[in-house]
C-alpha positions as CSV (number, residue, x, y, z in Angstrom):
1,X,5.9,-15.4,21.1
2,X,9.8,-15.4,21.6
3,X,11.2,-12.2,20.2
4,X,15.2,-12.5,19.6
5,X,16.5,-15.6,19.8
6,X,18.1,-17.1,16.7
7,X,16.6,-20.6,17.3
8,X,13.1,-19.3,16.6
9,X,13.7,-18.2,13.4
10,X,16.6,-21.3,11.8
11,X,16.0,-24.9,11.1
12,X,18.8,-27.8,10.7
13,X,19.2,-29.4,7.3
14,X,21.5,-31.7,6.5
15,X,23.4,-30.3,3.0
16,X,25.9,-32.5,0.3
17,X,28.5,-29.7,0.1
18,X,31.2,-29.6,-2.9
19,X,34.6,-28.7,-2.6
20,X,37.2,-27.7,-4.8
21,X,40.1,-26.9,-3.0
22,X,42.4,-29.4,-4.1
23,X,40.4,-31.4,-6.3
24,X,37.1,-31.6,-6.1
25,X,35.0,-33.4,-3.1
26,X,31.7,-34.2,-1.3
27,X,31.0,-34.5,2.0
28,X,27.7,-34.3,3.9
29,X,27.0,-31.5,6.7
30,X,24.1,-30.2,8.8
31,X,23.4,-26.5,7.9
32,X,21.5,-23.7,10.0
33,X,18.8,-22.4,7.3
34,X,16.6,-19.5,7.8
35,X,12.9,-19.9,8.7
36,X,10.4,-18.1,6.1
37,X,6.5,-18.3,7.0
38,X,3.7,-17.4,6.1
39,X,2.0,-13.8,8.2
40,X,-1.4,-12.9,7.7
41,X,-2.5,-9.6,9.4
42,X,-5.9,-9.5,10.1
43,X,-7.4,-6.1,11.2
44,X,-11.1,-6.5,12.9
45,X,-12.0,-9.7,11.5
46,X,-10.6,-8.7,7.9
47,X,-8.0,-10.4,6.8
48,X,-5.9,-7.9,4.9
49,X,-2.3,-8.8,4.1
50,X,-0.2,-12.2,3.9
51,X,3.6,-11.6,3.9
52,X,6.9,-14.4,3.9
53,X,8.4,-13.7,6.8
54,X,10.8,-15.0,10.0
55,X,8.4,-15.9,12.7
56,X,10.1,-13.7,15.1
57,X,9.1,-10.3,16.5
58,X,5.7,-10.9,15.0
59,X,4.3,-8.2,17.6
60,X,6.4,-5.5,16.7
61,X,6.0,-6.6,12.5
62,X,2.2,-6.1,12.7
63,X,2.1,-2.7,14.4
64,X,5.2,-1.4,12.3
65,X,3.1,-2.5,9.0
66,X,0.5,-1.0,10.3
67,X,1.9,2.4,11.2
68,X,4.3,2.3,8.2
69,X,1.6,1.8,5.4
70,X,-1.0,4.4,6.9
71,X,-3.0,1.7,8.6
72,X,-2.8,3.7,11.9
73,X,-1.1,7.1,13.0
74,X,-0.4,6.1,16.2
75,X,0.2,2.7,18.4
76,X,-2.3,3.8,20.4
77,X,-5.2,3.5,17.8
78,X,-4.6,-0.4,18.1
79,X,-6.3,-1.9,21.1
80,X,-5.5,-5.2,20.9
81,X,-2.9,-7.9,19.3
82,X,-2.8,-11.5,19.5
83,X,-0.6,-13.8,17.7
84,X,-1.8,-17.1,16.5
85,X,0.3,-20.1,15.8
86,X,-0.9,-22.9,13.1
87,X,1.0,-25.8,10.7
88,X,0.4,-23.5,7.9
89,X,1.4,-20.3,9.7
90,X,1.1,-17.4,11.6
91,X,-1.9,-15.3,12.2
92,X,-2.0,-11.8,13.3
93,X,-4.8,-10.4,14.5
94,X,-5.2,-6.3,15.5
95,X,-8.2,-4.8,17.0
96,X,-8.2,-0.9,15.7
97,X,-9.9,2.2,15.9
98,X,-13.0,1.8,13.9
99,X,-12.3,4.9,12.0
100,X,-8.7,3.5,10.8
101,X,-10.7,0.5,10.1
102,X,-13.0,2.5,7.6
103,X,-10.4,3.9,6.2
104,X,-8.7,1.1,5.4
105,X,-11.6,-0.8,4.3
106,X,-11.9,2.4,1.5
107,X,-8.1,1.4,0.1
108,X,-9.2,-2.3,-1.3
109,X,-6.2,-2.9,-1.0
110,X,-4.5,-6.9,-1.1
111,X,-1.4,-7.1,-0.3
112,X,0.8,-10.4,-1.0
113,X,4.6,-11.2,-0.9
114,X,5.9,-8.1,0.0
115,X,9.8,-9.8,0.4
116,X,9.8,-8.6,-3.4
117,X,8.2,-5.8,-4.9
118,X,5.8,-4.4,-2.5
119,X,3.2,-3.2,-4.6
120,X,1.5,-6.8,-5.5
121,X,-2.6,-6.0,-5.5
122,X,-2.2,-2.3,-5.9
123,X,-5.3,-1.4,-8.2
124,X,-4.4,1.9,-9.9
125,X,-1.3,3.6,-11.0
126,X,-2.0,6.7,-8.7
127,X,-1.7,3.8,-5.7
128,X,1.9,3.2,-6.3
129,X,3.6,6.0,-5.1
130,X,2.2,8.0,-2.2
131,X,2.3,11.2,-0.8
132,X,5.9,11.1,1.5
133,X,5.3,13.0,5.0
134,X,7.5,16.1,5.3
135,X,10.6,15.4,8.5
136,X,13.3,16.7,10.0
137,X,17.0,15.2,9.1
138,X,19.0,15.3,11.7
139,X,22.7,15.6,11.9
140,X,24.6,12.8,10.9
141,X,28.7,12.6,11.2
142,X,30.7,10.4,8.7
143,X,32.2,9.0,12.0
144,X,28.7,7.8,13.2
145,X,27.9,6.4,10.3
146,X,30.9,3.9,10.2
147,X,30.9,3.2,13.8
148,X,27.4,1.6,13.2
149,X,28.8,0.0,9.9
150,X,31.3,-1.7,12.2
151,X,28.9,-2.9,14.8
152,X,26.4,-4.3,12.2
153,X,27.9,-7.7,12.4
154,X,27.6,-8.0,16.4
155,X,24.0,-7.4,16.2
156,X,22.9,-10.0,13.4
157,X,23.0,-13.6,15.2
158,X,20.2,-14.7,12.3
159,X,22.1,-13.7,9.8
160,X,25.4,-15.1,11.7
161,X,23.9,-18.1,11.4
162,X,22.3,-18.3,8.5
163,X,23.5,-16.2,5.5
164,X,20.2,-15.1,4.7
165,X,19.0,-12.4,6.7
166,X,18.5,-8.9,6.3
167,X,19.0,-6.5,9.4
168,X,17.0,-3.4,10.4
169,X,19.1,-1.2,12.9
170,X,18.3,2.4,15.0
171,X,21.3,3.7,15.8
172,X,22.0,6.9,17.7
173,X,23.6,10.2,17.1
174,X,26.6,8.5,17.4
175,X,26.6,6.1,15.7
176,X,25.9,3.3,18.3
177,X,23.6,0.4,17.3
178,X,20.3,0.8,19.8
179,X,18.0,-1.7,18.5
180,X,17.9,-4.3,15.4
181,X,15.5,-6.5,13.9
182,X,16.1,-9.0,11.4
183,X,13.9,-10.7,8.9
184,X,14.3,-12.7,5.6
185,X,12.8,-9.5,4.0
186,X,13.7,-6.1,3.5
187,X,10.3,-4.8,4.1
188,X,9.8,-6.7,7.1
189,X,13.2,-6.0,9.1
190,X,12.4,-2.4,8.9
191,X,8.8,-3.0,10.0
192,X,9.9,-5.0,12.9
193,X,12.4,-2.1,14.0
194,X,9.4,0.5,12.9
195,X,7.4,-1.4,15.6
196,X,9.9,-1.8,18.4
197,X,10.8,2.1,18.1
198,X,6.7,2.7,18.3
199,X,6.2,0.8,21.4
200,X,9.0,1.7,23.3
201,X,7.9,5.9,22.2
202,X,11.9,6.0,21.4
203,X,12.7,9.8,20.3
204,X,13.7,9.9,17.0
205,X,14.7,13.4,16.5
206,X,18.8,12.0,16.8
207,X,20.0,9.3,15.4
208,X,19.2,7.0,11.9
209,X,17.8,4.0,11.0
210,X,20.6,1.7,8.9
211,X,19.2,-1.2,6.4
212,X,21.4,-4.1,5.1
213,X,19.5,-3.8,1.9
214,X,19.2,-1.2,-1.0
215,X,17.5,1.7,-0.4
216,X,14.0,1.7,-2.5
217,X,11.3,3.7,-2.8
218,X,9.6,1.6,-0.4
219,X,12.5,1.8,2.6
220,X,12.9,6.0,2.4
221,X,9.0,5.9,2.3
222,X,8.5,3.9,5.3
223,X,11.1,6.0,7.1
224,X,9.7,8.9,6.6
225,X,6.3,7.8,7.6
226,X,7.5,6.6,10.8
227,X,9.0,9.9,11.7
228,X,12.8,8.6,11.1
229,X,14.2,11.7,9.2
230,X,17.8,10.0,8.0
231,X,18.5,6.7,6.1
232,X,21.8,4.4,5.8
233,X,22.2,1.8,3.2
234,X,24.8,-0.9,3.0
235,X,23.4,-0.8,-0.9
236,X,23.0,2.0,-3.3
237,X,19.8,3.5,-3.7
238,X,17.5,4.0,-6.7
239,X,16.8,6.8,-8.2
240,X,12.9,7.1,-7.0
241,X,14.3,6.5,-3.5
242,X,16.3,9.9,-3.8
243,X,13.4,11.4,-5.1
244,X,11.5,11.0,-2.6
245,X,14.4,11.8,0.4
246,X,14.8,15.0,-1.4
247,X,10.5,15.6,-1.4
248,X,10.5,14.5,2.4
249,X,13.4,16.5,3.4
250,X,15.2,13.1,4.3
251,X,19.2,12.2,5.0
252,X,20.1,9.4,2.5
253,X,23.2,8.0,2.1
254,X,24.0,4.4,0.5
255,X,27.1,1.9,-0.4
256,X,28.0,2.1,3.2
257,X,31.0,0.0,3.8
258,X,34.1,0.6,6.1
259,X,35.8,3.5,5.2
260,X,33.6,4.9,2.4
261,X,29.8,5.4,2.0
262,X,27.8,7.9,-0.7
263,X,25.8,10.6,0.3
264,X,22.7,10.7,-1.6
265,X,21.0,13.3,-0.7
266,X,21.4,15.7,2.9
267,X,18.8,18.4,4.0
268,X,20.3,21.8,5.4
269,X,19.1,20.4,8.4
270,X,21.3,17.6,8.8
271,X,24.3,19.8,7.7
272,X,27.5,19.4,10.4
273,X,31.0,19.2,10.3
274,X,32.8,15.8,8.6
275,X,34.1,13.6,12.0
């Protein structure tokens, strides 16, 4: 499975594009439109969850689902991944640890389309929000945060090309973008990055994770179950997303844009000096 190249994830379509300029025209173009397939994740046999999504770093998507919805605790409790390739999709499937497996056969839980709300299948009101694990923010500078708001752009070539990306990004103490992932879903770009951080065993005691996306209940509570203690959105959050970074003990700030982003909510822990 190729993992970043922009190719894999955009199709050529030839477009009639309107003009209106000076007086209003039609020509014909090609275009570079982003892919969106179908993913199912199967976990020991069990098919569990079918998500929209770019058919890129389909690896790293799978285990960062996994780890960020409770599936598993640790990389290590899946032994095995392989990636399937058919005309009506992509199929995942994940050998885990039989008692994860248990576990998750206990949820009954059918998940479906979770590019939009993220809570599609859920049976019971008590399922739809969580307990949030507890971390540790760390210190993040007003200069880091907009020296990773300036290199967002360098590290999106799907989006570059297409207009209709989204963009996961870990970026370090400073501010420098280490990894990104990108996907036509919210959800997913942060999985993807939740996934590449897990196999690679990054440390993520410095640094924050930055989303091109608003921050919703569902982004701060992935973060926070991945062990990522401080959150930066190029959107504002909601008012369950602060919630919950205040129960977690989580740095969330929002509206990032150059020169200016909102501080939502920041732990003692994260506290430091403005620069």
């Amino acid at each position: 499975m190729s993992a970043h190249h922009t190719r894999d994830a955009v199709a050529r379509q030839p477009v009639e594009v309107h003009r209106g300029a000076n007086g209003w025209y039609a020509d014909a173009q090609g275009d570079l439109l982003a892919l969106e397939r179908p993913v199912a994740l199967v976990y020991n046999g069990i098919s569990h969850a079918v998500m929209m999504a770019s058919p890129t770093d389909l690896e790293e998507f799978a285990l960062g689902f996994s780890l960020s919805e409770g599936i598993l605790a640790d990389v290590t409790e899946c032994y095995d991944l392989d990636i399937h390739e058919a005309p009506q999709g992509f199929t995942v499937h994940l050998t885990i640890a039989s008692q994860r497996m248990a576990e998750l056969k206990q949820r009954r839980r059918s998940l479906t389309g979770r590019t939009g709300c993220g809570l599609c299948g859920t049976e019971a009101l008590e399922q739809a929000i969580r307990p949030i694990p507890h971390v540790v923010a760390p210190p993040v500078s007003d200069g880091a945060i907009q020296r990773a708001l300036q290199e967002l752009a360098a590290h999106q070539p799907l989006q570059g090309a297409t207009g209709a990306s989204h963009g996961a990004a870990w970026c370090d103490a400073q501010g420098r973008i280490q990894r990104l992932r990108e996907d036509v879903g919210r959800h997913n770009a942060l999985d993807k990055l939740i996934g590449a951080l897990a196999r690679e065993a990054l440390p993520l005691d410095e640094g924050f994770a930055l989303v091109t996306s608003r921050a919703s209940y569902e982004m701060v509570h992935k973060c926070a179950s991945a062990g990522i203690g401080a959150l930066l959105a190029v959107s504002a959050a909601t008012a369950l997303a602060v919630e919950q970074a205040q129960a977690a003990g989580l740095l969330l700030a929002g509206f990032a844009r150059p020169g200016r982003h909102l501080i939502y909510h920041r732990p003692t822990s994260a506290a430091m000096a403005h620069g």
